[in-house]
C-alpha positions as CSV (number, residue, x, y, z in Angstrom):
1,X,-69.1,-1.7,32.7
2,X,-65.5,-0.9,32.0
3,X,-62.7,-4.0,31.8
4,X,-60.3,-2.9,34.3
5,X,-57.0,-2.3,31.5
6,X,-53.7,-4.3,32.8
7,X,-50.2,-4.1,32.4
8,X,-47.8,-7.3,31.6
9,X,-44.3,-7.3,33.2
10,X,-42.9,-6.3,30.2
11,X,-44.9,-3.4,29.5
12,X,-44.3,-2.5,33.2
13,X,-40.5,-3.2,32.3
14,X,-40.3,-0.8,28.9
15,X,-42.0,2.1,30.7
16,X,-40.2,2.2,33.6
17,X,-36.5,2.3,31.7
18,X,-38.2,4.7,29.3
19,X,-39.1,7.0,32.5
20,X,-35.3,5.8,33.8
21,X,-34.2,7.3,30.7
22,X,-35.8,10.4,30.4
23,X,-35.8,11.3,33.9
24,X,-32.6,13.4,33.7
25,X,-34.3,15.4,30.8
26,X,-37.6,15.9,33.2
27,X,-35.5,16.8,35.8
28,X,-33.7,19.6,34.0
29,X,-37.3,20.9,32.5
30,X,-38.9,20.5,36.2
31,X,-36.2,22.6,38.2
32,X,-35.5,24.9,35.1
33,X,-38.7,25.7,33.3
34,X,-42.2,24.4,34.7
35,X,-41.0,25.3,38.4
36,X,-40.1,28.3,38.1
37,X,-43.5,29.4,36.0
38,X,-45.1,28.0,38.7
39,X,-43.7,29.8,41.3
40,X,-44.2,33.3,39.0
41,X,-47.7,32.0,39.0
42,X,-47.2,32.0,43.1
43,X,-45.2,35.5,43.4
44,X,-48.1,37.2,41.2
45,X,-50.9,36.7,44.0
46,X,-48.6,37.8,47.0
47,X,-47.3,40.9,47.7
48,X,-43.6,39.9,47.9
49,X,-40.7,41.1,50.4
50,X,-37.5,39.7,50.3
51,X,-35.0,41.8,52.0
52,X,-34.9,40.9,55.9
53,X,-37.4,38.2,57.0
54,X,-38.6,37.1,53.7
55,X,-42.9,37.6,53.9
56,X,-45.1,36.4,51.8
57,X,-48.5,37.9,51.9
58,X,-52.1,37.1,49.8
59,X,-53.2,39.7,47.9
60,X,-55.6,37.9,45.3
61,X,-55.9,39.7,42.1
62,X,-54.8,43.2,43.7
63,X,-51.4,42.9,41.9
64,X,-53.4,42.0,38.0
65,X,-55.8,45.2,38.8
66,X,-53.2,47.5,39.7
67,X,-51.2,47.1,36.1
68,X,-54.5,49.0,34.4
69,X,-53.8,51.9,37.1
70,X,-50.3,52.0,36.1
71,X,-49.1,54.5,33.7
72,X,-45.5,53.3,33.1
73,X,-47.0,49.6,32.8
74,X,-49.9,51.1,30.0
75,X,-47.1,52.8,28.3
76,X,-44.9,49.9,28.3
77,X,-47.6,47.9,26.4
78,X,-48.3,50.8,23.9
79,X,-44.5,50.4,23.0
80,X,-44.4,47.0,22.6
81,X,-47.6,46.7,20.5
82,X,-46.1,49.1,18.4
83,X,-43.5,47.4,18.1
84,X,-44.9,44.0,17.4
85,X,-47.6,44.9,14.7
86,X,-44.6,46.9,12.7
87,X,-41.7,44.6,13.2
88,X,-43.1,41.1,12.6
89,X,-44.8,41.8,9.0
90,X,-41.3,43.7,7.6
91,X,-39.0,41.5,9.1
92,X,-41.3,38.4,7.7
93,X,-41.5,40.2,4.0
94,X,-38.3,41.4,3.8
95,X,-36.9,37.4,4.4
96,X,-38.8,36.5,2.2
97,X,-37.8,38.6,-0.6
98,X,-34.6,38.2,0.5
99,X,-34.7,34.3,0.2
100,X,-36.6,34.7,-3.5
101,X,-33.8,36.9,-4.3
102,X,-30.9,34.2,-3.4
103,X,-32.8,31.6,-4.7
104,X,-33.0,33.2,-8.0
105,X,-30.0,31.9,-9.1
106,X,-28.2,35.2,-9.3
107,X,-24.2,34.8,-9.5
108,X,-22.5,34.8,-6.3
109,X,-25.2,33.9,-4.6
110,X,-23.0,32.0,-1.9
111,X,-21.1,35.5,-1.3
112,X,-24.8,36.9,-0.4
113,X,-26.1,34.4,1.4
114,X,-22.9,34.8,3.8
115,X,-23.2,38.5,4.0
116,X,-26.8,38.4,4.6
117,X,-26.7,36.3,7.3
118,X,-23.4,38.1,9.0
119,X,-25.9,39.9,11.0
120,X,-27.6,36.9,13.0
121,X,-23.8,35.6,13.8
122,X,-23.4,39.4,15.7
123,X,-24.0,39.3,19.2
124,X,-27.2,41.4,20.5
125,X,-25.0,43.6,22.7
126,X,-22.4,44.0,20.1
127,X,-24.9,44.6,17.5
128,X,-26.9,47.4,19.7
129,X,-23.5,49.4,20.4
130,X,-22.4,49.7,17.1
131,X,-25.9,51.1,16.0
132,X,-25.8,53.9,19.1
133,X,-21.9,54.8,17.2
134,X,-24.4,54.8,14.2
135,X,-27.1,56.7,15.7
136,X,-25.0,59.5,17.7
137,X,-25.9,62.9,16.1
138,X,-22.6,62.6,14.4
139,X,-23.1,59.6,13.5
140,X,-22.8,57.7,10.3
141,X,-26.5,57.3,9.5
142,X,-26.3,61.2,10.0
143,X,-23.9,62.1,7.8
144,X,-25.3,59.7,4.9
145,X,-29.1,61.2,5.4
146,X,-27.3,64.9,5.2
147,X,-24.6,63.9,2.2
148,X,-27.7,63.4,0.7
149,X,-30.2,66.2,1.5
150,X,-32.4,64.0,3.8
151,X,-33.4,65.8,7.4
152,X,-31.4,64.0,10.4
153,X,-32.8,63.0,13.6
154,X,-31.6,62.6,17.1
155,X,-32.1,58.9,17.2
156,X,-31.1,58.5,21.0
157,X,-32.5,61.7,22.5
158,X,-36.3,62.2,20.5
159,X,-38.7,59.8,22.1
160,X,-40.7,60.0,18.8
161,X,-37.9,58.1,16.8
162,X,-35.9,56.4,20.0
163,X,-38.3,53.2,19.3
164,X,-38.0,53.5,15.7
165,X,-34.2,53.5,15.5
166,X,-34.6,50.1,17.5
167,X,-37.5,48.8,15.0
168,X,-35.1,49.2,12.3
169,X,-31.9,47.6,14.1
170,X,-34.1,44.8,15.2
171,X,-35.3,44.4,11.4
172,X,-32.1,44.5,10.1
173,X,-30.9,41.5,12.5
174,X,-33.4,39.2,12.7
175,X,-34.6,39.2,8.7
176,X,-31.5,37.4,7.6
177,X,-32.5,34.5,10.4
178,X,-35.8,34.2,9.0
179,X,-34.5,34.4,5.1
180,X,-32.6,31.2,5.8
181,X,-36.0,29.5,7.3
182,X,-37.4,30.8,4.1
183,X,-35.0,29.7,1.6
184,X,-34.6,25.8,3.0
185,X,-38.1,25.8,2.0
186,X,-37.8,27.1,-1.2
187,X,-35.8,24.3,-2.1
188,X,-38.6,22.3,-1.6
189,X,-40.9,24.0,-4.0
190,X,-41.3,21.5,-7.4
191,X,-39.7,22.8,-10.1
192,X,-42.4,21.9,-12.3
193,X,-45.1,24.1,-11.0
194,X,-42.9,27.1,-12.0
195,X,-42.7,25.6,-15.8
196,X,-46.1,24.9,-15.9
197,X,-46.5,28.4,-14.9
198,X,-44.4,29.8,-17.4
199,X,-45.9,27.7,-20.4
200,X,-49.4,29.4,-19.1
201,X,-47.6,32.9,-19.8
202,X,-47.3,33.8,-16.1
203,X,-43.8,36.4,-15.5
204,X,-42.1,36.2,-12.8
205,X,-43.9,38.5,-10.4
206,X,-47.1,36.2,-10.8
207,X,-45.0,32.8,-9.9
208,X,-43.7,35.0,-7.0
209,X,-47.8,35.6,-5.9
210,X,-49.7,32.2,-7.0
211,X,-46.8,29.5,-6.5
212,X,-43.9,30.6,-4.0
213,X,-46.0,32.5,-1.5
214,X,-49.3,29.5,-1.0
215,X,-46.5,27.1,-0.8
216,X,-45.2,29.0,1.8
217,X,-47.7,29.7,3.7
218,X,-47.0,26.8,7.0
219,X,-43.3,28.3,7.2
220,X,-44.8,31.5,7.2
221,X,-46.9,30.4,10.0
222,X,-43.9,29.3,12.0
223,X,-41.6,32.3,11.4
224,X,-44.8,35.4,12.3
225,X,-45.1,32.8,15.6
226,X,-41.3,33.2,16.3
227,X,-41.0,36.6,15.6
228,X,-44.4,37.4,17.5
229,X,-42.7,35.6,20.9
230,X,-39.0,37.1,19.9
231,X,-40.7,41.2,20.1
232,X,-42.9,40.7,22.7
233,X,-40.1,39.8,24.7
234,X,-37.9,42.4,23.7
235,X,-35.1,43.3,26.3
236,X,-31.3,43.6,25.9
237,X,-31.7,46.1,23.1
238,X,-33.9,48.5,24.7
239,X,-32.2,48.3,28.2
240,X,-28.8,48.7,26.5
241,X,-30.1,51.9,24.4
242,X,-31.9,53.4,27.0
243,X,-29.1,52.4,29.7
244,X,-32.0,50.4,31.8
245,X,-34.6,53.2,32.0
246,X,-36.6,53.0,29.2
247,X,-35.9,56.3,27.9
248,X,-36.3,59.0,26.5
249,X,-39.4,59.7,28.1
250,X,-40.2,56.2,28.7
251,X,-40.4,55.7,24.6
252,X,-38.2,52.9,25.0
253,X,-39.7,51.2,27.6
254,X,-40.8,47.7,27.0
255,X,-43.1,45.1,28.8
256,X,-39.8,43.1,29.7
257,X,-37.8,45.6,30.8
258,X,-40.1,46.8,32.9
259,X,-40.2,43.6,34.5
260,X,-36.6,44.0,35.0
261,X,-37.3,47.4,36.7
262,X,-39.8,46.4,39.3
263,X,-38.5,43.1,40.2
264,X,-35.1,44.2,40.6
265,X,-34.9,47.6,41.4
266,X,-38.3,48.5,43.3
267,X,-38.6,47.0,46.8
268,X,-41.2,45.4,47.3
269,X,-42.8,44.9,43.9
270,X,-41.5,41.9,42.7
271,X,-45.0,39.8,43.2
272,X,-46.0,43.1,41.0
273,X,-43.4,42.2,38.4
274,X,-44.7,38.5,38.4
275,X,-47.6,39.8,37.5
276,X,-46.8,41.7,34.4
277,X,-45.0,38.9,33.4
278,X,-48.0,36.4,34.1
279,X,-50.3,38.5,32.0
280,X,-47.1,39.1,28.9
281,X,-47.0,35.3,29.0
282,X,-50.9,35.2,28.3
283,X,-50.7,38.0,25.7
284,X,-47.9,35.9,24.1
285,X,-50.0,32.9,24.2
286,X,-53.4,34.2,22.7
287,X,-51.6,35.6,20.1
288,X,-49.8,32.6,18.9
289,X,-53.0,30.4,18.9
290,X,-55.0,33.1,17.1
291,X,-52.1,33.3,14.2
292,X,-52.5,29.5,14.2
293,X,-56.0,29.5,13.9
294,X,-56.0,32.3,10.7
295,X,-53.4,30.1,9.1
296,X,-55.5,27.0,9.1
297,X,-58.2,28.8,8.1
298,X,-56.5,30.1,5.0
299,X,-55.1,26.8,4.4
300,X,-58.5,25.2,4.2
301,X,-59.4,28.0,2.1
């Protein structure tokens, strides 16, 4: 039989001014975070009206089977699984060949690290309006692709290059985020193991593959998991590019902004739009923990 645990008054004390203490903070996350997932958990089983007398009624599951019926909602999660399994790995590779390449100990190294990272500092909107100038049929990248001999494209008005032209604007913003996270953890890569290395005969390509990249391997982890959460839940750009609709022919439509579209422009449908978002949230979630699980394989390996 179990001793019945107890508390001494000053264990008693400590906890409750650590709760005192903390109770702003869980306050914030309770009103701000876990209550509202909750209630999208609540929306998502009711079929929702809030215009008039706002009603409430149970629908179970109706609202989770009717997303495989949908053909804007299948599309929507064609597009961003597209746009996930391209993304993530380039945007990973290309910070980290851009961190190698500042860590290298070029000269003006400073200057690049600066310029490279000029694109994170650029606000989202910002940054999408200057790439439609850049993408107009007139445009710059236009002109450059026909200067020299290259086809040009109507990036804006083709749906079969409307996501790509977002792939690469997304690329181009969020590697230079990632090549920091990469390059503080160079620094932390022993000198040593790259003279050993050498006095074995390796060049530089093979220290690249057998010493920078293992050692890199958990901030790898942690920057695929960011960038796996920061496409899946791709919004601003697409809704600014497509002017809200997902367009051309829906080729721009994400899982987000589609959200957006049924909660706050269909009547009726934002228990629906809970819904998508419920299941995006799951998506989001199982592919996070398998990432982790692969990584800690390959680090046992």
């Amino acid at each position: 039989m179990k001793k019945k645990r107890t508390y001494s008054k000053r264990t008693i004390r400590e906890a409750t001014q650590g709760y005192t203490f903390m109770a702003p903070a869980i306050f914030v996350l309770a009103l701000f975070i876990i209550g509202p997932i909750l209630y999208a958990f609540f929306l998502s089983f009711h079929k929702v009206q809030l215009l008039g007398n706002a009603t409430f009624d149970f629908v179970k599951f109706a609202n989770f089977t009717n997303i495989a019926d949908d053909q804007r909602a299948l599309r929507a999660l064609w597009n961003t699984f597209k746009y996930v399994i391209i993304v993530v790995p380039i945007q990973t590779l290309l910070a980290l060949i851009l961190a190698a390449t500042l860590n290298a100990g070029l000269k003006g190294q400073s200057f690049f690290r600066i310029v490279y990272f000029l694109p994170t500092l650029t606000s989202s909107a910002v940054l999408t309006l200057i790439f439609m100038w850049m993408y107009n049929q007139n445009g710059l990248i236009n002109k450059i692709l026909s200067f020299i001999g290259l086809p040009t494209y109507n990036w804006m008005g083709d749906p079969s290059v409307a996501l790509i032209a977002i792939m690469i604007m997304n690329i181009w913003a969020t590697a230079p985020f990632f090549m920091v996270i990469y390059l503080a953890a160079l620094q932390d890569i022993p000198e040593s193991l790259y003279e050993a290395a050498e006095l074995d005969g390796a060049n530089a390509f093979k220290k690249f593959l057998y010493i920078t990249v293992p050692n890199l391997r958990p901030v790898t982890s942690f920057v695929v998991i960011m960038g796996l959460i920061g496409t899946f839940q791709l919004f601003d750009q697409s809704f600014i590019f497509s002017g809200g609709s997902g367009g051309p022919d829906n080729s721009t439509l994400t899982v987000v902004l589609l959200i957006y579209q049924y909660a706050f422009k269909s009547l009726g449908t934002m228990g629906y739009a809970a819904a998508i978002a419920v299941m995006l949230s799951l998506v989001i979630l199982i592919a996070t923990l398998l990432q982790r699980k692969f990584s800690k394989e390959e680090s046992l390996y």
